[in-house]
N, C-alpha and C positions, 0 to 999 in steps of 0.2 A: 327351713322353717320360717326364715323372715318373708321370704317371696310369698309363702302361702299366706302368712297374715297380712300380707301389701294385700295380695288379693281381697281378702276376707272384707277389709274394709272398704273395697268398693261400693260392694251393694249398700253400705248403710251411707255410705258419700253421695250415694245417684235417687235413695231414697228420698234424703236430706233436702236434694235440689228439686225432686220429680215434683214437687207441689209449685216451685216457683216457674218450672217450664212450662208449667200446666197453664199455670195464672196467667205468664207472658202470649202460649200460644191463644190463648181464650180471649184474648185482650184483641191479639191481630185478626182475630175471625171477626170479631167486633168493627173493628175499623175496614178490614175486606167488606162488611155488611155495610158499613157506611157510605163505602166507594161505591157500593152499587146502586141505595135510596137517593145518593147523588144525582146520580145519572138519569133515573128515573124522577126526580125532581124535575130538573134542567129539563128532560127530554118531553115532560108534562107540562111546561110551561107553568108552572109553581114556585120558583124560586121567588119569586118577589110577592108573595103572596101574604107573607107575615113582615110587615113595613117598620117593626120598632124591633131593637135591640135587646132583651129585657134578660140575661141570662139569668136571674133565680125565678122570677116571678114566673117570666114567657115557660117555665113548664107544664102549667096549669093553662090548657087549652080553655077557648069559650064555653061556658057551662050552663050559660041562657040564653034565651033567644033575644035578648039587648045583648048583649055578649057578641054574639055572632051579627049582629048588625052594624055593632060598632067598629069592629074587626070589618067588616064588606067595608063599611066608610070610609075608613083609611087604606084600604086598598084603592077604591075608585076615585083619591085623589093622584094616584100615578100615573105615567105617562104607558104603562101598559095595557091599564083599563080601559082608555079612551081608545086608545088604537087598536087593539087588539083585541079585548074583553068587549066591547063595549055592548050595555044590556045586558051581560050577564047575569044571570040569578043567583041567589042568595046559596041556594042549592048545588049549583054548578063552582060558587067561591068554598062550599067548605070539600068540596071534590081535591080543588090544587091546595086548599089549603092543611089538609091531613097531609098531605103527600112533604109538605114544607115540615110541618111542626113534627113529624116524625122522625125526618133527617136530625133536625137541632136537639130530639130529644134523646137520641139515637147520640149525638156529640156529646151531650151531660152525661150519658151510662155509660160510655167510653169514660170519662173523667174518674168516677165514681169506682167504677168496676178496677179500674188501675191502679189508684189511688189506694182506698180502703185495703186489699189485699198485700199494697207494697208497707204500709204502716204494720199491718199483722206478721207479716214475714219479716221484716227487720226486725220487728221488737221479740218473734223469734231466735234468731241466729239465721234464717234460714238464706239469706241473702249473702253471696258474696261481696268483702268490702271492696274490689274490685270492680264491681257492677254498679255499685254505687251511683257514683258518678253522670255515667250512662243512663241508668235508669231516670235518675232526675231530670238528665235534661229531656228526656224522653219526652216525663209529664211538662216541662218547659215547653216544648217545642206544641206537645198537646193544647194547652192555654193558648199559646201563641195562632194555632189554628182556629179555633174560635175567634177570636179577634178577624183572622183574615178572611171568615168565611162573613161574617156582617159587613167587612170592606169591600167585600167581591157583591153583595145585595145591595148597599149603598148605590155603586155605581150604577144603579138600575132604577133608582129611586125620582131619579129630575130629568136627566135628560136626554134618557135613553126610553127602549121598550123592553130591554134584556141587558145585561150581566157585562160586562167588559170583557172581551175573549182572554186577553192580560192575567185580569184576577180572577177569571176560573182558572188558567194554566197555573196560578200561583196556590192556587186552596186545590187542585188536585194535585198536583207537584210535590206539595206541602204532607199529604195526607200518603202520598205512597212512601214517602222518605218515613215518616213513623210506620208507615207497615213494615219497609226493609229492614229499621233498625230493632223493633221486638221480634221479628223473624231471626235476625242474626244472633239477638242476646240469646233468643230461645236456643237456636242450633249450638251455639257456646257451652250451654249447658247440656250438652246431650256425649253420645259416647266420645274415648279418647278416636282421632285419626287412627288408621292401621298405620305400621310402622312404614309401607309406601307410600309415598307420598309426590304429591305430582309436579309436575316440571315447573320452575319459573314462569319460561314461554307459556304451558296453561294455565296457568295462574293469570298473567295479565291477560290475555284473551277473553280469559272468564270474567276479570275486572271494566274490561272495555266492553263486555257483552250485555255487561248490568248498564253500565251508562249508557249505551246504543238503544238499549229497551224503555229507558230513560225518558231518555230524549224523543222517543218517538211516541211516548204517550205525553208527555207535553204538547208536542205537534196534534196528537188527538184532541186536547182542551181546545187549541185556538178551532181545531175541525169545527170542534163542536160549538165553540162560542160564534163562529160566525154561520152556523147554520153549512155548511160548504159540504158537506154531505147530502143534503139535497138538490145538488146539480150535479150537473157532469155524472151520471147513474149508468156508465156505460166503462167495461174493461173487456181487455188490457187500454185498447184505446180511450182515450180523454178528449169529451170536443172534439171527436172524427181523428185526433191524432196522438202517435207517441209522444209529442212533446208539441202541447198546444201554443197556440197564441195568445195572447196576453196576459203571460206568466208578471210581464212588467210593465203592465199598466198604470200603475200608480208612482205620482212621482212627490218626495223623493224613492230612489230606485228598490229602497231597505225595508221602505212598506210595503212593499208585497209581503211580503215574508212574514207579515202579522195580521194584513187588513183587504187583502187580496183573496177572497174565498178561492179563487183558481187557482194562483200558486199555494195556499196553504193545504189544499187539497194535494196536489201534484207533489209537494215535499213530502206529505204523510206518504202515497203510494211509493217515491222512492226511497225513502229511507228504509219503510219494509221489505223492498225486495233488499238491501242492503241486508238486512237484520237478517233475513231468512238466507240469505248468500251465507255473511257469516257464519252464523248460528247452525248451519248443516255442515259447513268446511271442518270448523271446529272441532263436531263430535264427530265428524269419520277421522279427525286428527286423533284422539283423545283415544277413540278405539284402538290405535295402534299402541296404545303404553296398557302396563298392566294392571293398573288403576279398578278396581273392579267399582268402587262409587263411584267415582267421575267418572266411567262409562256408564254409567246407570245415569247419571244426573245431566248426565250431557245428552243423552238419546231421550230423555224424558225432555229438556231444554228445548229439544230439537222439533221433537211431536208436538207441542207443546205451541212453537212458532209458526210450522206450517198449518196448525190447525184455526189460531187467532186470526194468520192473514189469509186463509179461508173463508174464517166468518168474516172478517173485514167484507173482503169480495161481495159475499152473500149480501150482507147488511147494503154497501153499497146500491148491485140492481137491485134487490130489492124495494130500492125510496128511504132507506131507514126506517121499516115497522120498531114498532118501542119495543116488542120482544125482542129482535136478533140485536138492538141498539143497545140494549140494559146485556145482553149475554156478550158482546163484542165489548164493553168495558168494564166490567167482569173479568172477562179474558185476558184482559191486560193486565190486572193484576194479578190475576192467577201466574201470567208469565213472568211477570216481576217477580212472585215469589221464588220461581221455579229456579229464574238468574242467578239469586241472591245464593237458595241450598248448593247451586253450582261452584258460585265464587267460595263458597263456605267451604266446602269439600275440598275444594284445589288449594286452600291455602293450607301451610305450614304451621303446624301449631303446635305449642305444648299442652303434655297430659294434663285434661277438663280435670283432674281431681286437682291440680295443683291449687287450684280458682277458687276450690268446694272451702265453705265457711267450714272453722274446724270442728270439731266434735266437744260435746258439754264437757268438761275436763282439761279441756286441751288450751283453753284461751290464754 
């Protein structure tokens, strides 16, 4: 009799929470959608397009045509304008400038959408006191992204024509570490583990497999902030060879490794065939235990990496068109997310009801 009423109280435990997973996964789709207005920013040459700070006001776009003049004027005092814009039309500035104020607007309704729903659900019960914590600093880390993404425009403001490769790596870095951490409250929230449960060894694998995906979409920002996908448009060879010349040309030796378009490029392609080595070894390891989600999550992991460093390839001969450019960093986060259900799944955990806020009566 007691096991069956342990049961019974499940469904109303997973009802309880099903609105806050809901909330959290809705929130990371928001910010996946944001990873990607990014990309298409940056890739549209828009990012410097909207020159002031203004987080209440700047969400009311220009709404006359002194509005949108005055806006073109303070663009065409940047070093982007002249060198790169230059002449541009009025018509052609509100082209990259939607493409900006969407992104920033796109970072307020992240705020809003997180915010507003976490203030209703606590003042429910519906939040774990647990979660708490977490949660907050989520929206901490959220604030704090704003902030870095006007640091990463800044740099683009005086004395540059583009963005600092540094503070884009840092506001995309910044921006998938909040997609992994509502992806994992979320999965938190979701069913108990089956009582198998997977090995140590995959467990850290799984844990090194998040950070190796990591790390290699950072390596994408500097890609991207220095343009380095626009040369070297040839594979597996680079520059006529497997391991070109002037990987160290820059002296001292360690800038390469940030400001060298050729070795920044050349680390992004090895670290992937790394990632995609791992990332296959793994799930045919994973396959041998009885594990029946981490075989599921690990051969989804797996499709998952050789299909990103496909489109990589692709996007590369290609020249980088903005469609495969915008689906190729997309893709990275879709595999971030993929990492993260992986790591989620192999770890050890106690029963999700244990977490569940208690029931009206029970407090």
């Amino acid at each position: 009799m007691a096991h069956a009423q342990s049961l019974g109280a499940h469904p109303s435990a997973a009802a309880r929470t099903g609105s806050v997973r809901a909330w959290l996964l809705t929130v990371a789709a928001l910010v996946f959608l944001m990873v990607s207005i990014g990309g298409a920013t940056r890739l549209t040459g828009s990012g410097l397009s909207i020159t002031e700070w203004q987080p209440i006001i700047g969400v009311v776009p220009p709404l006359s045509e002194s509005d949108w003049r005055e806006a073109f004027a303070k663009y065409q005092q940047i070093p982007q304008y002249h060198h790169v814009n230059k002449g541009m039309s009025l018509e052609a500035f509100k082209g990259i400038f939607w493409w900006e104020w969407a992104h920033r607007f796109l970072g307020r309704l992240v705020g809003v959408v997180f915010f507003v729903p976490f203030v209703v659900l606590l003042a429910l019960g519906r939040i774990p006191r647990s979660l708490i914590p977490g949660l907050a600093a989520i929206f901490v880390l959220g604030g704090l992204q704003g902030f870095v993404g006007w640091y990463m425009v800044r740099s683009g403001l005086a004395d540059r024509i583009d963005v600092s490769q540094y503070r884009l790596a840092l506001h995309l870095g910044l921006a998938i570490i909040i997609f992994g951490a509502l992806l994992w409250v979320a999965l938190s929230l979701g069913a108990p583990r089956s009582a198998q449960s997977a090995s140590t060894t995959t467990s850290r694998w799984a844990a090194c497999i998040v950070a190796l995906t990591f790390f290699q979409i950072l390596l994408g920002a500097l890609v991207a902030g220095l343009k380095a996908g626009m040369a070297y448009n040839t594979w597996p060879l680079m520059d006529g060879s497997l391991v070109p010349k002037g990987l160290g040309a820059i002296e001292p030796w360690y800038l390469n490794l940030f400001e060298n378009a050729m070795t920044v490029q050349f680390n992004h392609r090895i670290v992937a065939y790394a990632l995609a080595l791992a990332v296959v070894w793994h799930a045919w390891s994973v396959a041998q235990s009885g594990d029946g989600r981490a075989r599921l999550s690990a051969f989804a992991l797996a499709a998952g990496t050789v299909a990103q460093a496909a489109l990589g390839i692709w996007t590369l001969l290609a020249q980088v068109p903005l469609a495969l450019a915008l689906a190729h960093q997309a893709g990275a986060a879709a595999l971030f997310a993929l990492a993260v259900w992986h790591l989620h799944v192999t770890q050890p955990r106690a029963d999700s009801a244990a977490a569940l806020p208690p029931r009206a009566g029970q407090r």
